[in-house]
C-alpha positions as CSV (number, residue, x, y, z in Angstrom):
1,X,11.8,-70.1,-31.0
2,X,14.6,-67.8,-29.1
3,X,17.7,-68.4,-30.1
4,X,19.1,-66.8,-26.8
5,X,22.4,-67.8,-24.6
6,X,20.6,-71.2,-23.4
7,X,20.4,-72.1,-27.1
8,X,24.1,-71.2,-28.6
9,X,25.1,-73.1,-25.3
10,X,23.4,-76.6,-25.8
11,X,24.9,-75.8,-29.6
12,X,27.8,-76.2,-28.1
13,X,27.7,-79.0,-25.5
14,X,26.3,-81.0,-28.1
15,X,28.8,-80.3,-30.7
16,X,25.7,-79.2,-33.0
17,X,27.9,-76.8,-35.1
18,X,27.4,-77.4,-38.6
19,X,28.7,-73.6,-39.0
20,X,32.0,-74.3,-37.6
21,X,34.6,-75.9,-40.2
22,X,37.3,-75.8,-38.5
23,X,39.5,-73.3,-39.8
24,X,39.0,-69.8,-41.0
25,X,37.9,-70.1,-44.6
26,X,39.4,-69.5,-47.9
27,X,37.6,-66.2,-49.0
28,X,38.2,-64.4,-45.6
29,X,41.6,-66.1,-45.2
30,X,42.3,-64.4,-48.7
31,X,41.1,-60.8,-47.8
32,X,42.8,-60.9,-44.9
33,X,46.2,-61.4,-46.2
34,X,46.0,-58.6,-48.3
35,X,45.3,-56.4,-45.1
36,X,48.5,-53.9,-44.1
37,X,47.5,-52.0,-41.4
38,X,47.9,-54.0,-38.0
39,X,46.1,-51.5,-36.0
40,X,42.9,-51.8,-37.5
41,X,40.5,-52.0,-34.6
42,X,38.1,-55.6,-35.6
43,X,35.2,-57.3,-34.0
44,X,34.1,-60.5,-35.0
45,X,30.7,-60.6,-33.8
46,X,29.2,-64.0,-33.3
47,X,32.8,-65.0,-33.7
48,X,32.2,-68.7,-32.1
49,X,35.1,-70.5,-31.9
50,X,36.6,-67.5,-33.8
51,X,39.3,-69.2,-36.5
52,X,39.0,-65.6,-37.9
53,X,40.3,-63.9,-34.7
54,X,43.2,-66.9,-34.1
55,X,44.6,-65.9,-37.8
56,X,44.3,-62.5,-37.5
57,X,46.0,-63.1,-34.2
58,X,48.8,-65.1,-35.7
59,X,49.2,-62.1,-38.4
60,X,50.1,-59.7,-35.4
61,X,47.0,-57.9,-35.7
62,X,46.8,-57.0,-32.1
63,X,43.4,-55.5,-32.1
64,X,40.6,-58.1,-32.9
65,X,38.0,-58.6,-30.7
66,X,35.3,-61.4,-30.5
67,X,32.0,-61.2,-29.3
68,X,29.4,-64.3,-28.8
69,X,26.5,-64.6,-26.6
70,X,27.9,-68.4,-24.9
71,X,31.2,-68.8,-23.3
72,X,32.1,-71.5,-24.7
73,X,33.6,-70.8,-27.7
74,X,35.6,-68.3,-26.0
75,X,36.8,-69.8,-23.8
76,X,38.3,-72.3,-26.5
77,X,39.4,-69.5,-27.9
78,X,41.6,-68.7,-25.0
79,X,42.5,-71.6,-24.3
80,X,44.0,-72.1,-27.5
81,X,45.3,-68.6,-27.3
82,X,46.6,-68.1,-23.9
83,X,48.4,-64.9,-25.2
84,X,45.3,-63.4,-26.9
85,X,44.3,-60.9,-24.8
86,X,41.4,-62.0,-22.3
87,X,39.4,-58.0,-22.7
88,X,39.0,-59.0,-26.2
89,X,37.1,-61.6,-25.8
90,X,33.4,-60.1,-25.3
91,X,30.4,-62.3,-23.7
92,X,27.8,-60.4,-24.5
93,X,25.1,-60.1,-26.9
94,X,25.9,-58.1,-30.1
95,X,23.3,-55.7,-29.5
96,X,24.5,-54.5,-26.2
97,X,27.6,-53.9,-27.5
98,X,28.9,-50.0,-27.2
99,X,32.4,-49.7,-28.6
100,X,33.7,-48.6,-32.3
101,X,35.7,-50.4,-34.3
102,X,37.1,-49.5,-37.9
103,X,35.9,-53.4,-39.5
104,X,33.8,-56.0,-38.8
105,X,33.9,-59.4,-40.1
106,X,30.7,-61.0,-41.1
107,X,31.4,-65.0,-41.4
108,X,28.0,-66.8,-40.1
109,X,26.5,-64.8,-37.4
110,X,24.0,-62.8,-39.4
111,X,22.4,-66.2,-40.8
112,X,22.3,-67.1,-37.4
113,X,20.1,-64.1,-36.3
114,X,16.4,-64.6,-37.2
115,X,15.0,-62.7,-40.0
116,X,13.1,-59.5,-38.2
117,X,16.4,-58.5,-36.7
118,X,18.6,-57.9,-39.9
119,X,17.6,-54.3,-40.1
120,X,18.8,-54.4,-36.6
121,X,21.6,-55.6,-37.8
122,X,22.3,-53.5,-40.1
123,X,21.8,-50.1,-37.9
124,X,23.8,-51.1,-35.1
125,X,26.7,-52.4,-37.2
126,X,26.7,-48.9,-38.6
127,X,26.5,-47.7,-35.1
128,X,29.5,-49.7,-34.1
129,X,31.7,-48.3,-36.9
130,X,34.0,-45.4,-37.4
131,X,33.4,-43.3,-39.7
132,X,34.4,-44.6,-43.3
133,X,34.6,-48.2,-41.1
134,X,33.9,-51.6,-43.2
135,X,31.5,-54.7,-42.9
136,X,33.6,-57.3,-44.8
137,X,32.3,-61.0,-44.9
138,X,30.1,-63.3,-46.5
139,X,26.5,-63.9,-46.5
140,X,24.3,-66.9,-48.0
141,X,23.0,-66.9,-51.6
142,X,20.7,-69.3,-50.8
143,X,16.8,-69.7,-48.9
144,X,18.3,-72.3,-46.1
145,X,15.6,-72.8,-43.3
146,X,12.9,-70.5,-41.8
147,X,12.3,-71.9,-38.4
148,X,16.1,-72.1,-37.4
149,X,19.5,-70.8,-38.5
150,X,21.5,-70.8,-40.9
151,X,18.4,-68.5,-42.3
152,X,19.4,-67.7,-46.0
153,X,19.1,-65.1,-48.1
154,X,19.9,-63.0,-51.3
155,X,21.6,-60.4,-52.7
156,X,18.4,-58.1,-53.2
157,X,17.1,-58.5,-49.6
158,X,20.5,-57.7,-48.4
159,X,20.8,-54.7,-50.2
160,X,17.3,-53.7,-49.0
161,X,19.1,-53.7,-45.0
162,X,22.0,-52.2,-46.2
163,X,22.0,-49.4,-48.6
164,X,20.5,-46.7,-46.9
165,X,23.4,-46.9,-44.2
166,X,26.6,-48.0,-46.5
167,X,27.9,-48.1,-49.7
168,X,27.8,-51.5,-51.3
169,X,31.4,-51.4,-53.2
170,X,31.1,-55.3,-52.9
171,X,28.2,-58.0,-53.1
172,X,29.3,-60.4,-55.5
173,X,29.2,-64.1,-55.8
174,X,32.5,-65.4,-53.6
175,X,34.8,-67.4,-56.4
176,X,36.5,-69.4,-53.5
177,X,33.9,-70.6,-51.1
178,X,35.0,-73.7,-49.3
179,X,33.3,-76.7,-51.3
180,X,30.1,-77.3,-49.6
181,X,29.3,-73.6,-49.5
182,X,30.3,-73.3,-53.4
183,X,27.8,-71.2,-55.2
184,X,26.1,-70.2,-52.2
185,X,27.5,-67.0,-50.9
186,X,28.3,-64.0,-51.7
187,X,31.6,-62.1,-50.6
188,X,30.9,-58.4,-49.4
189,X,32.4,-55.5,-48.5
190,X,30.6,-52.4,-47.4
191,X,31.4,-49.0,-46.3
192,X,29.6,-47.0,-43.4
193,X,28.3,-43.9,-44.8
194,X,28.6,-40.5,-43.2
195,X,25.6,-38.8,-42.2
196,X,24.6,-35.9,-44.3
């Protein structure tokens, strides 16, 4: 199956969003409190109906950008935020994306993407990072579905896409998941590596 712009957008009209909980959850809410520097340049890719981006937002971080293959969700987005600024809003597929940014926040797009393009994943997230830039998010510590999304995972695959490209300072099991995800994810926070 192709989970292409036709896909995301039936998602969507159908209100099939079993992803989306309706406010940017507790673990990324958390880390982004303790954030200090407003300028940091972030991309929420995936971002949907981007709860993420509308805190961040609220926070005065004026740099947050969301990318997502449908319309849809940003168009919510703006709509909710009529002061967010529309060039932000991105609707474009991740991997066309060509524009550095110093973090990106992983929060159910990479369970989304089916299984063969992780390492893809992983390389153009790298690509898309300054140098010493983050991936900060959660990820699934659990199978989940093979023939659709959410596809799950574990911490050893994961480091398997990762390590070769960034430093795993964190990949731990996330102490305040929302309920249902409870013992099922795993918080991380990874830094791009310079080439040698």
């Amino acid at each position: 199956m192709i989970f292409d712009k036709t896909f995301w957008d039936e998602r969507y009209k159908d209100k099939n969003m079993g992803w989306d909980i309706g406010y940017v959850s507790t673990p990324l809410k958390t880390y982004f409190d303790q954030l200090t520097n407003k300028d940091l340049k972030i991309l929420i890719p995936g971002g949907g109906n981007s709860y993420e981006a509308e805190y961040l937002h609220n926070l005065g971080f004026k740099n947050v950008y969301v990318v997502d293959i449908s319309s849809i969700p940003l168009k919510g987005l703006q709509d909710r935020l009529p002061d967010f600024p529309p060039e932000h809003l991105i609707h474009s597929n991740f991997f066309d994306l060509d524009m550095t940014f110093d973090l990106i926040i992983e929060q159910t797009f990479f369970c989304a993407l089916d299984k063969s393009y992780r390492p893809k994943y992983a390389s153009h997230a790298n690509h898309l990072l300054n140098s010493k830039g983050k991936i900060v998010g959660l990820l699934f510590d659990d199978p989940l579905y093979e023939d659709h999304p959410p596809f799950g995972g574990n911490k050893e695959e994961y480091i398997s896409n990762f390590n070769s490209m960034f430093s795993i300072e964190i990949m731990a099991s996330c102490y305040n998941s929302i309920e249902p995800r409870a013992g099922r994810e795993l918080f991380i926070k990874m830094i791009k590596k310079n080439p040698q």
